[in-house]
N, C-alpha and C positions, 0 to 999 in steps of 0.2 A: 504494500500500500504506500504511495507517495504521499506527499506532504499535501500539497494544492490538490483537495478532490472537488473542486467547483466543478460544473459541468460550463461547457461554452454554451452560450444561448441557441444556437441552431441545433446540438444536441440535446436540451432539455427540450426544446419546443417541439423535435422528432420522437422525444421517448412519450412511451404510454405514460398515460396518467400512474399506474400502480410503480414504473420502472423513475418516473419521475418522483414520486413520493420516497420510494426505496431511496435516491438520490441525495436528495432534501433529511433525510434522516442523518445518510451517511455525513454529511455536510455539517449538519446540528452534532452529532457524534464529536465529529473532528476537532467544530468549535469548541463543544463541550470541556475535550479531552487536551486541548493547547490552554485551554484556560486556568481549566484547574491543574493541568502540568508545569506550566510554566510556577503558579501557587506552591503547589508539593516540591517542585525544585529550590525555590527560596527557603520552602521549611525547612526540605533537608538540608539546606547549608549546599548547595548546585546551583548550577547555572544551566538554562534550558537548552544553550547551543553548547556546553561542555560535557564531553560524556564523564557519564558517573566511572567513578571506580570500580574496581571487581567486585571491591569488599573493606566495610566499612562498618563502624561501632555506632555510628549515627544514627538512630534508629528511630522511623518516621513516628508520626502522631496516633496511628491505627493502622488497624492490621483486619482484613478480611481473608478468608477462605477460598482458594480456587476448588470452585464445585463441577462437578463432571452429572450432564443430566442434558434433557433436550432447552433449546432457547426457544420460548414461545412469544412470540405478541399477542397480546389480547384489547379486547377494548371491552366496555360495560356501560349499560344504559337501562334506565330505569322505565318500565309500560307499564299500564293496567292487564289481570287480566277479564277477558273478555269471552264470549258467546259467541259461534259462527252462526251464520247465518240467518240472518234474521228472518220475520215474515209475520204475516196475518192468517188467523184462520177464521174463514167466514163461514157462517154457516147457510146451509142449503133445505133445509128442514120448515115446519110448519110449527108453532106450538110455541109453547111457554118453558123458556128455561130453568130447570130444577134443578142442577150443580153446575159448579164450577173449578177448576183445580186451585191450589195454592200455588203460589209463586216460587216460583226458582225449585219446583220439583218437575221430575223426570217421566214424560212418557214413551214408550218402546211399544215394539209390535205385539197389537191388539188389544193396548190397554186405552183407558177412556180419556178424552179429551175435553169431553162436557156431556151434558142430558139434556132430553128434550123429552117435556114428559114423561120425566121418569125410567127414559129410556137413554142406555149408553150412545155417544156420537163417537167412534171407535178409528185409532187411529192403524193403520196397515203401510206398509214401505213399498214405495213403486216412485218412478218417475213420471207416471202417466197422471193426471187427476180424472178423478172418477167423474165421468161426462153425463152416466145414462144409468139407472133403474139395472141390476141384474134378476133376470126371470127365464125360466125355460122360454126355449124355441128364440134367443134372442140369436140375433149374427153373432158368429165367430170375431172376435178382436182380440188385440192387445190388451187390453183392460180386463177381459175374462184372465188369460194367462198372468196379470200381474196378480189377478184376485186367487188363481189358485197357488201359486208359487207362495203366497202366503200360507192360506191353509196347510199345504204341504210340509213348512215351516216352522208350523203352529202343531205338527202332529195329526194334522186330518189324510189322511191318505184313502190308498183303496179308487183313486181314480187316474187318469191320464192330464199329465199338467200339458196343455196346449191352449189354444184359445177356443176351445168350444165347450158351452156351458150344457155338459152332458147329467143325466139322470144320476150317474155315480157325483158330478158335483153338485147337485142338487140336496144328496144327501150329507155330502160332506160341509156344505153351508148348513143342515137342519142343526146337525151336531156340535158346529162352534157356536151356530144362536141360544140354541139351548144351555151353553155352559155359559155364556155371555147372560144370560135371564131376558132374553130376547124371543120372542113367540117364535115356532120352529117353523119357520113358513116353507124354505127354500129360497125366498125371494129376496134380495137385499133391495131397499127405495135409496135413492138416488139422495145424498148426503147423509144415509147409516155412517157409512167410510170414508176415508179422508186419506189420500194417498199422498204420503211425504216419502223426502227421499231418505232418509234417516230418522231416529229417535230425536227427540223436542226438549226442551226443557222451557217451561213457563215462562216469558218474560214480563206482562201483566196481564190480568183479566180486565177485558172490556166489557162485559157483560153480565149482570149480577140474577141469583136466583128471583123468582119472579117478573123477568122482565119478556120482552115479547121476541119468540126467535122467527125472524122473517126469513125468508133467501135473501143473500147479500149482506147480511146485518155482521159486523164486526164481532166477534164473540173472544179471541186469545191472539197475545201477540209472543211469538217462539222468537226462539231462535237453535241451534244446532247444539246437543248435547255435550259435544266434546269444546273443551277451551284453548285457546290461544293464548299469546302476550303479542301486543303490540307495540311496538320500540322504536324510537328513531337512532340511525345510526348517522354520524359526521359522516359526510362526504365524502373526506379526507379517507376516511376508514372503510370505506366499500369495499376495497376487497375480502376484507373478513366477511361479509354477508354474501354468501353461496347459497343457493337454493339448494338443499340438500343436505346441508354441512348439521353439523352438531350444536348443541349448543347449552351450557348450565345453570339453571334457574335458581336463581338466589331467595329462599323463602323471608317473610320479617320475621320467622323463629331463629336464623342463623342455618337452616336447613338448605336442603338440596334438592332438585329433581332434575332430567335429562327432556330433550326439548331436540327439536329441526327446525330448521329454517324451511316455512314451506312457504314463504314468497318476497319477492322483492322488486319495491316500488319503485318508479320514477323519482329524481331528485325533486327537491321542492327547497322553501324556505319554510321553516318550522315559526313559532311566535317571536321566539327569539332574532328572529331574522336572517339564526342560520341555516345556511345547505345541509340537508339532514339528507335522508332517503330512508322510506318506512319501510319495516321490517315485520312479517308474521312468524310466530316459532310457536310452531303446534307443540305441543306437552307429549309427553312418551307415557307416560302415567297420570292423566286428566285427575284422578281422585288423591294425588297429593293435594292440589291444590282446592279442594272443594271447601276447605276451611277459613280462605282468603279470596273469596269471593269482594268483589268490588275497592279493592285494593290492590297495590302496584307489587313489584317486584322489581329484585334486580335480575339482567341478561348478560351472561360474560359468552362474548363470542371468541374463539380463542386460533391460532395458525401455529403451526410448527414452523420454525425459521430454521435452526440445527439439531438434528436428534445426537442425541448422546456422545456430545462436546464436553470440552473444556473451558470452563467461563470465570471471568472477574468480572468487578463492579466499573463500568466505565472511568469511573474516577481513578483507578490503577492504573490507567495507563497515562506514559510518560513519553514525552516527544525526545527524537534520538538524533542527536546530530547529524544531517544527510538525510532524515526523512525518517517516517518506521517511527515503532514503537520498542517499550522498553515496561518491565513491570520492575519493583525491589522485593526479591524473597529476603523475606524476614526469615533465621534460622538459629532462636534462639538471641545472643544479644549482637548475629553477625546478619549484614546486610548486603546482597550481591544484586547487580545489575544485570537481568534476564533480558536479550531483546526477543519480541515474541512477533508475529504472523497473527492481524486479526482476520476475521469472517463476521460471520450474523452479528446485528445486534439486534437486541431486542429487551423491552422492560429494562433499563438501564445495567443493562450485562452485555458485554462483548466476548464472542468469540476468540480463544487463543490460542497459540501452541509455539512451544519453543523451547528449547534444551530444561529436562530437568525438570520441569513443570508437571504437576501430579495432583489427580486430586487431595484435597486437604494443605497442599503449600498454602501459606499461609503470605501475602503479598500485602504491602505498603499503599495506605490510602491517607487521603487528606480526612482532618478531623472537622468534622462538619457541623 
């Protein structure tokens, strides 16, 4: 590594943004490590452009550890967590409503969503929304097949899942109505069911018992059972946010849980006025976090720079007459001048290597 790592401007304006940051670090690095070198050279009784001695009684301010382990960058941001997907369910039915769920509890397939006279409005998993009345002798569709793949699901069997509403699903509809405490018709009317594409969790009730359930009338507003964290990340810092990548959820108990990146937004300006770029990190174990409901967290997003390196504290290193660097092994009350080869830096640790160097040496820092 030379002395001058500036880039020329037609170089930095050709490097990528991530190759240009890497740059800019190394450059802060450099400043960092002339500054407080030149510092640590007057402590120790040196001079920045004289090379130190071999070996010397002089014994700096503090002493840190050369630790051998990977160099990681990380960065961390604080989101709420939150509910995907939101939405309304309307309802399709005649009658007067007679329940309603409570808030921030969970519906899954075939459990009740609300009542309409006393009778369940029952929610089932599909992408299709339920258009039409099922009843013998209807057309074959899509919407039969989503309504038996449920049953099937549900443990109703004994018929062919297709789209044809046959006599065997006939009766396999009598037998979930009847366990449901629904009259065993065969026949489902046209908003019984409620096809979502996943399980719900209550986001509020818009509609209270005794009030009138019309078609169209607003009844619950969901959202997607499983939770997120949403996060803004620094601009600067985008490469750490990969769609896919990992990611460690800081609880306010001091806990832990595991997390993905499952999206990543356009840049923008956040309230602050900074360039952020928003961040989704779906949860690995959605019921750690059921207890911090409407409250933040912290998001360590983290990279590997160098695995299982040799590392000091930036502030160890010392500028070497002709360029390069240099660390002082402390050895007891004797002090020798190592010059060392850096690499990664990252979280105020540089890479090094160079005669003699081990982990647990124990090298010369500025007292801070």
């Amino acid at each position: 590594m030379t002395a001058d790592l500036r880039p020329s401007d037609e170089a930095t304006a050709a490097a990528s943004p991530r190759t240009r940051r890497r740059v800019l670090i190394a450059v802060a690095a450099v400043v960092a490590v002339a500054a407080v070198g030149a510092g640590a050279f007057l402590l120790y009784g040196g001079s920045s452009n004289a090379p130190a001695p071999a070996a010397t009684t002089r014994l700096p301010p503090a002493t840190e550890q050369v630790v051998r382990g990977d160099l990681v960058e990380a960065v961390r941001a604080i989101g709420p967590v939150r509910f995907s997907g939101s939405r309304t369910i309307k309802n399709q039915m005649k009658g007067i409503v007679t329940w309603t769920p409570a808030v921030n509890g969970t519906v899954d397939r075939s459990g009740k969503l609300y009542a309409v006279d006393d009778k369940p409005v029952v929610l089932l998993l599909g992408d299709l929304p339920a258009w039409r009345a099922f009843e013998p002798g209807m057309d074959d569709g899509r919407d039969v097949l989503a309504l038996e793949e449920n049953l099937a699901a549900l443990g109703y069997t004994d018929f062919t899942v297709d789209e044809e509403f046959s006599e065997k699903t006939v009766a396999a509809v009598k037998r979930w109505q009847k366990n449901l405490g629904l009259p065993a018709t065969g026949k489902i009317e046209l908003g019984r069911v409620v096809f979502l594409s996943a399980p719900v969790r209550v986001g509020r009730v818009l509609a209270r018992p005794g009030d009138a359930a019309e078609p169209g009338a607003e009844v619950l507003r969901t959202s997607g059972a499983n939770q997120h964290v949403a996060i803004e990340v620094p601009l600067a810092e985008q490469d750490l946010a990969v769609k896919g990548a990992k990611a460690t959820v800081i609880l306010p108990d001091g806990g832990t849980t595991g997390g993905t990146i499952a999206s990543v937004g356009a840049s923008r300006l956040n309230k602050e006025n900074r360039s952020v770029v928003p961040v989704t990190v779906r949860l690995t174990d959605p019921e750690d976090v059921e207890k911090v409901q409407n409250t933040e967290v912290i998001v360590e997003l983290k990279r590997v720079e160098a695995k299982d390196v040799l590392s000091v504290p930036v502030t160890a290193l010392l500028p070497r007459e002709g360029g390069g660097y240099a660390v002082q092994v402390v050895e007891g009350t004797k002090v020798r001048s190592v010059p060392v080869t850096t690499g990664a830096f990252a979280d105020g640790r540089a890479e090094v290597d160079g005669p003699g160097l081990a982990e647990g040496t124990r090298v010369g820092v500025p007292k801070l």
